[in-house]
Backbone as CSV, one residue per row, in Angstrom:
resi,resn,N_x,N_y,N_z,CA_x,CA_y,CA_z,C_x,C_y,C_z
1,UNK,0.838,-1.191,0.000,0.000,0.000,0.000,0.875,1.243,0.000
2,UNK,0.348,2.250,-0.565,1.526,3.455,-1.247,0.864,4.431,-0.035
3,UNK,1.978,5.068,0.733,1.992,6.146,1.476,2.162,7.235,1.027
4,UNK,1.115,7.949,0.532,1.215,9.262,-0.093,-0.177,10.113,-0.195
5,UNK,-0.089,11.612,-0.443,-1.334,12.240,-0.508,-1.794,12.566,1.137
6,UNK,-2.931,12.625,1.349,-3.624,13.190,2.136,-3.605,11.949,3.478
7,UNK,-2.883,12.499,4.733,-2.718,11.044,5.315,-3.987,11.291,6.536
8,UNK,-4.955,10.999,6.189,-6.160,11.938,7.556,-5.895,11.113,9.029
9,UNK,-5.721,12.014,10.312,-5.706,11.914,11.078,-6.963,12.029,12.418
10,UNK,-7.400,10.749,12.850,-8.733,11.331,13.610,-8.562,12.267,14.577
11,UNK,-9.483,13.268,15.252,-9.724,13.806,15.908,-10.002,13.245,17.581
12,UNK,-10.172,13.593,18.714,-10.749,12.883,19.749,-12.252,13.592,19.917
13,UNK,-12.349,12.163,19.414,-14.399,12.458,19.250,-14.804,11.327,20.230
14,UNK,-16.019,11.617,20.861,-16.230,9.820,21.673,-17.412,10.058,21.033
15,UNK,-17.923,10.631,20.293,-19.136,10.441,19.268,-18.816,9.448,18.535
16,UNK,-18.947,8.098,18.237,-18.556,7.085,17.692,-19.158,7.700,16.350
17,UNK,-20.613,8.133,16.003,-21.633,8.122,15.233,-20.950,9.260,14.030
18,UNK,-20.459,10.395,15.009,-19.697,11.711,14.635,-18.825,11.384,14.026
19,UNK,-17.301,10.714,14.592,-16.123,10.071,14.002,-16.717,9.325,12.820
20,UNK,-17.430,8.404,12.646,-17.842,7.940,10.851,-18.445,8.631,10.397
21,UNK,-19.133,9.626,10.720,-19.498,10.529,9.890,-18.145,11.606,8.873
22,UNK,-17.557,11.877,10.032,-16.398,12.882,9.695,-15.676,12.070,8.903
23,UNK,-15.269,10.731,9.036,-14.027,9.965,8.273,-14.707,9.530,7.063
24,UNK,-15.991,9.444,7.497,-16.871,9.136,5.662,-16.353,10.608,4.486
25,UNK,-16.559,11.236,5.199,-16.476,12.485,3.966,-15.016,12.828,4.096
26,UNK,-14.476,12.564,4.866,-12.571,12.411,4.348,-12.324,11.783,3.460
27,UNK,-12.818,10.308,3.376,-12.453,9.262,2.562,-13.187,9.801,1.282
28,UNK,-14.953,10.468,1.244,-14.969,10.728,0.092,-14.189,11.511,-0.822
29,UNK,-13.912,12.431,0.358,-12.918,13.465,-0.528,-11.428,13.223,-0.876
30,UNK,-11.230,12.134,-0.481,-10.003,11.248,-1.284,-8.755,11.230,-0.273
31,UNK,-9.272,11.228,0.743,-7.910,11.005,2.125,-7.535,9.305,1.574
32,UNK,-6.099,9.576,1.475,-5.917,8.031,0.987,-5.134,7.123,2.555
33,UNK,-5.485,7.496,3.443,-4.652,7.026,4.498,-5.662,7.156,6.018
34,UNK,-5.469,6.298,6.921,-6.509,7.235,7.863,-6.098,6.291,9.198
35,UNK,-5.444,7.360,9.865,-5.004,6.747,11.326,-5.921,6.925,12.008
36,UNK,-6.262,5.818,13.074,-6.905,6.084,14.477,-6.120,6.591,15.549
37,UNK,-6.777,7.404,16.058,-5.945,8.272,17.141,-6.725,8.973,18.033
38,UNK,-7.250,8.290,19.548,-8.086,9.080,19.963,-7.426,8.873,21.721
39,UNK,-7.033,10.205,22.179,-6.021,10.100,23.095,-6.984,10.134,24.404
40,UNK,-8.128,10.323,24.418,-9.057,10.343,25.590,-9.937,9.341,25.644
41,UNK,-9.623,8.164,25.214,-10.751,7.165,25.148,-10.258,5.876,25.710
42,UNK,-10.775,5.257,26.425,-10.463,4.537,27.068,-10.428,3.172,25.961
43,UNK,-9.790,2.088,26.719,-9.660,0.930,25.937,-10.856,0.024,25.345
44,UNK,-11.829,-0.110,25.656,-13.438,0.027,25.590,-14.031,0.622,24.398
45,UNK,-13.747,2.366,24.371,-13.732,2.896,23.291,-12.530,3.061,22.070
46,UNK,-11.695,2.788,22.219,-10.663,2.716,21.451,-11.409,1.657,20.396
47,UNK,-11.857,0.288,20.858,-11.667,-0.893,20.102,-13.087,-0.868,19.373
48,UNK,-14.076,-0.131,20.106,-15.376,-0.219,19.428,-15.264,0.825,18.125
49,UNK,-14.902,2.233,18.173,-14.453,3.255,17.854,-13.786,2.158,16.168
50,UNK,-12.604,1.845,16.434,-11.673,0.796,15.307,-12.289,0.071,14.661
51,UNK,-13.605,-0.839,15.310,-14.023,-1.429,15.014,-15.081,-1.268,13.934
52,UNK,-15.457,0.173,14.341,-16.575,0.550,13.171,-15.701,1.316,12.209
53,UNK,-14.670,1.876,12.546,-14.263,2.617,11.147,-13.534,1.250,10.226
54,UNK,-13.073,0.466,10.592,-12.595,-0.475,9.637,-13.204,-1.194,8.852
55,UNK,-14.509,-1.468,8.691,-15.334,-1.406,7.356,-15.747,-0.392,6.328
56,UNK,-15.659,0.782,6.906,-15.204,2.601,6.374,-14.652,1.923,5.513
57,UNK,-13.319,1.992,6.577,-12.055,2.275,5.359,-12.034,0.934,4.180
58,UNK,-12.452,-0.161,4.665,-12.642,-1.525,3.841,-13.358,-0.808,2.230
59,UNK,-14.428,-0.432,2.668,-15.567,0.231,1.888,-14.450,0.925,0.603
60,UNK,-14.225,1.975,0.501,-12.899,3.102,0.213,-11.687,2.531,-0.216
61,UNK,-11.175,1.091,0.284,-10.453,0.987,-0.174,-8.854,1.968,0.808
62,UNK,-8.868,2.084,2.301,-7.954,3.035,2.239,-7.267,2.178,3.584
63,UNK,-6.093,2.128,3.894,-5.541,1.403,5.093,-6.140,2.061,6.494
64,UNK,-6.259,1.242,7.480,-6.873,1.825,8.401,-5.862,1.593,9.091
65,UNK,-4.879,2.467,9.848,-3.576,2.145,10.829,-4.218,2.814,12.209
66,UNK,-3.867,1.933,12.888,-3.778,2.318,14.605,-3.134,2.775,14.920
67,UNK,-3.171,3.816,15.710,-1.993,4.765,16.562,-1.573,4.054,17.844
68,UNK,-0.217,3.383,17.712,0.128,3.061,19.366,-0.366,1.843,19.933
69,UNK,-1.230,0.667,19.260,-1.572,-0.034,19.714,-1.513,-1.168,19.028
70,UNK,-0.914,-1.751,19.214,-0.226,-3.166,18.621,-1.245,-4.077,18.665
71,UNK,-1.797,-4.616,19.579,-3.030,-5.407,19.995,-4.132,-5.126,19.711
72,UNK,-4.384,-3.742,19.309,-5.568,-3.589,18.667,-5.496,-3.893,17.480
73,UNK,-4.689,-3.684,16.789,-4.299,-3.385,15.154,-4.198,-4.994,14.598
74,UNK,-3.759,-5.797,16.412,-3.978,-7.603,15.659,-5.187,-8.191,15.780
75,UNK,-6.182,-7.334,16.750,-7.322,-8.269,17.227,-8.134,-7.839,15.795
76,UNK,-8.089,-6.636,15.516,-9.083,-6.175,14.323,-8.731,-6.825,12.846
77,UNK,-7.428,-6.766,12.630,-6.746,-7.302,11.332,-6.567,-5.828,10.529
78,UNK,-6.263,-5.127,11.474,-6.234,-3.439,10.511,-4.690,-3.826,10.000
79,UNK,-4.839,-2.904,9.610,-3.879,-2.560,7.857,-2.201,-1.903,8.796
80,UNK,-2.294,-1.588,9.931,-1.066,-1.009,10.329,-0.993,-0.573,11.638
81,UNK,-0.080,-0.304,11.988,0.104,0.055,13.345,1.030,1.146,12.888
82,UNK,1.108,2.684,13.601,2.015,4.099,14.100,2.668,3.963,15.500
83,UNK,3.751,3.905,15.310,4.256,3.911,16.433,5.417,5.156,16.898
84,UNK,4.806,6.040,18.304,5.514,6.795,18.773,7.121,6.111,19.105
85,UNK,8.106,7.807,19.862,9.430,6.988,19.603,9.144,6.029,21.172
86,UNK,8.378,5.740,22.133,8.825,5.143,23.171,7.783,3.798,23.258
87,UNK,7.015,3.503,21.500,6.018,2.674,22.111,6.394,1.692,21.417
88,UNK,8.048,0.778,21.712,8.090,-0.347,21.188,9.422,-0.286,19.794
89,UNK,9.855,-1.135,20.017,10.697,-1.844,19.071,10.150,-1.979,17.430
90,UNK,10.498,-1.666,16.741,9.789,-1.744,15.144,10.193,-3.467,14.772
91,UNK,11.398,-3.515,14.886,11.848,-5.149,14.726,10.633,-6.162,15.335
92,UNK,10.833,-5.629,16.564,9.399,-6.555,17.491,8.620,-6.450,17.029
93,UNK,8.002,-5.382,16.625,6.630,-4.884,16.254,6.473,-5.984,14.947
94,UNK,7.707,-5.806,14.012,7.445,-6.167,12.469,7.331,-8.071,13.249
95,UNK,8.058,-8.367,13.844,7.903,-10.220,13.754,5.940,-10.440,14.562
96,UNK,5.456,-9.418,15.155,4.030,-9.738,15.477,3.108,-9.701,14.368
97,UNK,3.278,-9.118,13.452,2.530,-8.722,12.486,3.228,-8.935,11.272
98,UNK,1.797,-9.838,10.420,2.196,-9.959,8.840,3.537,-9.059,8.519
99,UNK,4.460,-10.026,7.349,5.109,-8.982,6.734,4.179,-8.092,5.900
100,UNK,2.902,-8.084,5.375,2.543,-6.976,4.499,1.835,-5.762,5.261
101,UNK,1.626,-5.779,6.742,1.276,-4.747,7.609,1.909,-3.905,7.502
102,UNK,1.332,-2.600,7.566,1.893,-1.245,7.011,2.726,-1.029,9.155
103,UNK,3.986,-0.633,8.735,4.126,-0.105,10.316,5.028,1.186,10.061
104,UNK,4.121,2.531,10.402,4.880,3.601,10.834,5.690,4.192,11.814
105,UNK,6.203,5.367,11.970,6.831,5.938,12.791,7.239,6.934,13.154
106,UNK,7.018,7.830,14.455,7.418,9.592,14.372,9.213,9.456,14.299
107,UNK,9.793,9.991,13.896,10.933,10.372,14.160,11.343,11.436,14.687
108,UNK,10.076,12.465,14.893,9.984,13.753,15.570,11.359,14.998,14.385
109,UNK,12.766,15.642,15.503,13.571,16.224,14.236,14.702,15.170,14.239
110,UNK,14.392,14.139,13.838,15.796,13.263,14.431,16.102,12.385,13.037
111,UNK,17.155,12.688,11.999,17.449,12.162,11.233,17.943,10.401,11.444
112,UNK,18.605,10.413,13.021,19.088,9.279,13.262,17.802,8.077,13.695
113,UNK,16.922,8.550,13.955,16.032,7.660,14.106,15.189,7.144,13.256
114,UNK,14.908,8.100,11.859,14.756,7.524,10.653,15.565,6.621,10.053
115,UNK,17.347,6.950,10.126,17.941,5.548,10.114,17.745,4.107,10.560
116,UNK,17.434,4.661,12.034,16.986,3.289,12.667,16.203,2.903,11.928
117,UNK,15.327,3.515,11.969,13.717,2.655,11.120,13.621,2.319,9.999
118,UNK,14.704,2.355,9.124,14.719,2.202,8.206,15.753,0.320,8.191
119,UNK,16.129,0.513,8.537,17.113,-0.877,9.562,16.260,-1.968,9.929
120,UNK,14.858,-1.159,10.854,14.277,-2.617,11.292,13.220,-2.588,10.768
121,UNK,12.873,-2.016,9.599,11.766,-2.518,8.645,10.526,-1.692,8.876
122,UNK,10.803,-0.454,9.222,9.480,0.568,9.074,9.011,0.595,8.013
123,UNK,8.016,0.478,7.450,7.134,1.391,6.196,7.000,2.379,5.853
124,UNK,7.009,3.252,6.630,6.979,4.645,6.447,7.860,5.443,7.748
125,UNK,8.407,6.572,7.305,9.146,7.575,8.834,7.876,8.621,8.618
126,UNK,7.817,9.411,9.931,6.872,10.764,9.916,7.978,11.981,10.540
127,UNK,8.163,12.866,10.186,8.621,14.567,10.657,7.988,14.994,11.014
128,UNK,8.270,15.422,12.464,7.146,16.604,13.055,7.404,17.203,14.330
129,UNK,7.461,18.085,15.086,6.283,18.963,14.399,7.158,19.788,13.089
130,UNK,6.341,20.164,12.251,7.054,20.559,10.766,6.852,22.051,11.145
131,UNK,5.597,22.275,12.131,5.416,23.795,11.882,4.535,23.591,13.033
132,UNK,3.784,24.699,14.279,3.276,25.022,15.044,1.923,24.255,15.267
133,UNK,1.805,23.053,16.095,0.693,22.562,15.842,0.004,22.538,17.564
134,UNK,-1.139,22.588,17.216,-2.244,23.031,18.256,-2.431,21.678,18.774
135,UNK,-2.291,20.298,18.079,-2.338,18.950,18.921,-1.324,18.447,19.767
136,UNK,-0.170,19.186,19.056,1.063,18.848,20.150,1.924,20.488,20.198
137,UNK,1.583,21.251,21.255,1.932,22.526,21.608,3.767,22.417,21.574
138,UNK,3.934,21.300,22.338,5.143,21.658,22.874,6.409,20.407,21.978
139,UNK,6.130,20.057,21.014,6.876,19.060,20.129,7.872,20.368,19.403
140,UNK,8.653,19.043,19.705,10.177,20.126,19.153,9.680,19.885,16.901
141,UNK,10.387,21.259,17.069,10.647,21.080,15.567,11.542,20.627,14.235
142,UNK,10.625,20.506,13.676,11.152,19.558,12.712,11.891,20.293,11.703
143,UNK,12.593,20.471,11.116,13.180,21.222,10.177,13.071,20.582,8.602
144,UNK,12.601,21.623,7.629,11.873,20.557,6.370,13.019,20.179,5.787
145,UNK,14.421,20.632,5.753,15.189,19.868,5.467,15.704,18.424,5.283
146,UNK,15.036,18.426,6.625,14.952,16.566,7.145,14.672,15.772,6.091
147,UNK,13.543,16.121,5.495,13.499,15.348,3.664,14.065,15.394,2.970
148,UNK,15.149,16.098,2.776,16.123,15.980,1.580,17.043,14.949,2.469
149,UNK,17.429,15.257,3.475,17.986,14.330,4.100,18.004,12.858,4.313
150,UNK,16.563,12.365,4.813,16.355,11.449,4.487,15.987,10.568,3.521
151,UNK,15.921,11.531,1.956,15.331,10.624,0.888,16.303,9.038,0.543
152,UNK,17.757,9.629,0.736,18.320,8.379,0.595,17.678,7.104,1.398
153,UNK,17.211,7.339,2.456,16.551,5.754,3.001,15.714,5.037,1.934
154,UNK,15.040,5.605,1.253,13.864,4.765,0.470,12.596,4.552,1.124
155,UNK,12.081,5.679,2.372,10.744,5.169,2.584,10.062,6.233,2.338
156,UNK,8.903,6.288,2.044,7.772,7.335,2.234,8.074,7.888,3.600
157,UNK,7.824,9.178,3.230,7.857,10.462,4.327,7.070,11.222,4.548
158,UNK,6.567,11.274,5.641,5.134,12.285,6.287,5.576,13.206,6.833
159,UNK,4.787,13.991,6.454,5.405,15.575,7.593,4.073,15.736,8.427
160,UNK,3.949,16.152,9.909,3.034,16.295,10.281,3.318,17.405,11.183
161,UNK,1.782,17.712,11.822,2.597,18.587,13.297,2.354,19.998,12.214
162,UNK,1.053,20.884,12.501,0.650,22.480,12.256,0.318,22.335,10.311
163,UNK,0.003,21.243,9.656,-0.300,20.930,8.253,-1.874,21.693,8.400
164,UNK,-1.533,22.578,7.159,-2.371,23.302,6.409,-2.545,23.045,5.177
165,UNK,-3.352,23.989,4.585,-3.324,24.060,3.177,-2.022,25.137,2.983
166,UNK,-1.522,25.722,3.559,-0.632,26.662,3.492,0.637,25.919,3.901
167,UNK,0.558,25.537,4.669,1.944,24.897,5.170,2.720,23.391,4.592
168,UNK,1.407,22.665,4.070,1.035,21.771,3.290,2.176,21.572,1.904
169,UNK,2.026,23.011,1.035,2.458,23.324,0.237,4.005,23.345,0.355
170,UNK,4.806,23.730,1.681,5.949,23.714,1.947,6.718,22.335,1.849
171,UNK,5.702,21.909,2.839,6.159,20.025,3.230,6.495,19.517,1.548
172,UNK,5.403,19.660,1.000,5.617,18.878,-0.161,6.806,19.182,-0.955
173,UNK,6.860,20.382,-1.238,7.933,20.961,-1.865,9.253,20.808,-1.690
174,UNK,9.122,20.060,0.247,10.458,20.204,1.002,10.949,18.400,0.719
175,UNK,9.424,17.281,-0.132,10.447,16.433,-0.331,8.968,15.426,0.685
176,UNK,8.008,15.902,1.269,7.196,14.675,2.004,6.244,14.263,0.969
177,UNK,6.167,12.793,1.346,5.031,12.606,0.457,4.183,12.015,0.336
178,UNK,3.677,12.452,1.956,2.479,12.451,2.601,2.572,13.658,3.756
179,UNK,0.999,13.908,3.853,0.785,15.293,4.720,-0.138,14.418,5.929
180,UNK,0.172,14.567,7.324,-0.804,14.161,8.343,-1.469,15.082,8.941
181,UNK,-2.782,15.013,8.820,-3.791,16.540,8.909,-4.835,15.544,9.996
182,UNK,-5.029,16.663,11.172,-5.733,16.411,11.829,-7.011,17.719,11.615
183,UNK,-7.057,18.083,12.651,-7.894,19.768,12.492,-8.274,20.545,10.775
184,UNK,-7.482,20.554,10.536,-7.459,21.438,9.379,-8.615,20.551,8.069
185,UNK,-8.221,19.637,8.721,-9.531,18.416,7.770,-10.993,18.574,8.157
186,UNK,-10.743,17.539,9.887,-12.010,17.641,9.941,-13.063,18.297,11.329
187,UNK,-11.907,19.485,11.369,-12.704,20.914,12.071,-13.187,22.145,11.013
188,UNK,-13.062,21.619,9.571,-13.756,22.018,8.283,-14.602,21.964,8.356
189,UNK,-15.735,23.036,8.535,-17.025,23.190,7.862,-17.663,22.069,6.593
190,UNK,-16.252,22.158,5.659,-17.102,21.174,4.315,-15.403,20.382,4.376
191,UNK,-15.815,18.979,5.011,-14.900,18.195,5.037,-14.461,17.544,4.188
192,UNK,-15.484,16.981,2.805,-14.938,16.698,1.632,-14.134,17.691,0.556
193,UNK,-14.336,18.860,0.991,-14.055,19.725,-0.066,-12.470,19.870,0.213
194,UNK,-12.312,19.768,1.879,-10.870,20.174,2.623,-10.285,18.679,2.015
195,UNK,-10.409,18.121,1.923,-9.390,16.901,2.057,-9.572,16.856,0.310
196,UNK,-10.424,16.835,-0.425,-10.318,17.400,-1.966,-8.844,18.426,-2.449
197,UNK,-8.916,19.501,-1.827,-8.093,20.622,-1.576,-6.662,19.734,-1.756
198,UNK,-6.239,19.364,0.012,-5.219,18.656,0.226,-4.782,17.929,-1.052
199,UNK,-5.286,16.995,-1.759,-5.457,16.046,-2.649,-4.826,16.890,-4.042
200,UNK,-5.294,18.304,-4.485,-4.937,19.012,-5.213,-3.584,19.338,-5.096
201,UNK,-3.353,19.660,-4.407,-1.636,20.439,-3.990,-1.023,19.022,-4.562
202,UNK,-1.264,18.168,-4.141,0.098,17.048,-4.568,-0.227,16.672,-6.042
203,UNK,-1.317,16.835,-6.607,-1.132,16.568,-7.846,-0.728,17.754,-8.688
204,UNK,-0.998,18.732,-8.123,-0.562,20.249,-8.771,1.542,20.269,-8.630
205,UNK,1.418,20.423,-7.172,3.073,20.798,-7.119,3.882,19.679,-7.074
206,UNK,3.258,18.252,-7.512,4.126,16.810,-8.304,4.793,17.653,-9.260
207,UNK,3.299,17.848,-10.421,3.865,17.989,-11.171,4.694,19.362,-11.538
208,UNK,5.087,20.094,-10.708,5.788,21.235,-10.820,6.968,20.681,-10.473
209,UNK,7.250,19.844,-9.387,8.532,19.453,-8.880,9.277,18.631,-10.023
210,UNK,7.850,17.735,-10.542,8.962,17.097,-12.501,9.325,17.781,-13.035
């Protein structure tokens, strides 16, 4: 599965009903990626929450990755697991799960830890914070450089952390190629149209970068 485009990030909703609503019109509007991530919900809701968006994303066609939770991501049969830098071994992670399970990773500004991950079989690295983000106030920054830097590894690269439609435009330019949008998606008024948007920039400034 190709890591690229619009990588949608959930919100903390305990509206179960709300959250598929919101991730329905992400996916219509062509979010090709869609992490679970809900930092106030207990384990209870975490799994019910997973449980209903992963016929969503089945539906769409789009990987459904878990944030941080290894055991969820095996009981459901989702598409991937994200893993922060303190939640686990990627090596470990990769022998629990299929080799074709997608497994990510923050690297936060740390070129050397994209090395690592690239070593024990990550799928994808993430950069962040790239720019001022309201979900994580106090995350050190990422410098967009970091993508030129790391292209030699060979993995898909996310920039996350203050992604706009404005800031959006930078990341890409700087070499990511994938954007992780939380807010800016789906604290949108017209949520298909925002993640439409997103979707534009990478096919617009691709082809400027050829």
């Amino acid at each position: 599965m190709l890591i690229q485009g619009l990588y949608a990030v959930t919100p903390d909703i305990e509206n179960t009903d709300l959250l598929l609503e919101k991730v329905t019109l992400a996916l219509q509007g062509g979010a090709n990626i869609l992490q679970y991530r809900n930092k106030l919900a207990d384990a209870g809701l975490r799994k019910d929450q997973a449980s209903a968006l992963l016929p969503v994303c089945r539906q769409y066609h789009v990987p459904l990755i878990i944030n941080d939770d290894v055991a969820l991501c095996q009981s459901l049969d989702a598409d991937g697991v994200h893993l922060g830098g303190t939640d686990g071994d990627i090596a470990a992670v990769r022998q629990l799960l299929d080799a074709h399970k997608i497994i990510g990773t923050s690297c936060y500004n740390r070129l050397d830890l994209a090395q690592q991950a690239a070593t024990q079989g990550a799928s994808y690295i993430a950069f962040g914070a790239c720019f001022a983000s309201s979900t994580k106030p106090h995350a050190p920054v990422a410098p967009l450089d970091l993508f030129a830097q790391a292209k030699p590894l060979g993995l898909p690269m996310v920039a996350i952390g203050g992604i706009t439609l404005e800031t959006a435009q930078l990341a890409i330019q700087a070499g990511a190629d994938a954007v992780a949008v939380i807010n800016a998606l789906f604290a949108n008024d017209d949520v298909i149209a925002s993640a439409a948007k997103f979707n534009q920039l990478f096919e617009t400034l691709t082809i400027k970068i050829l």
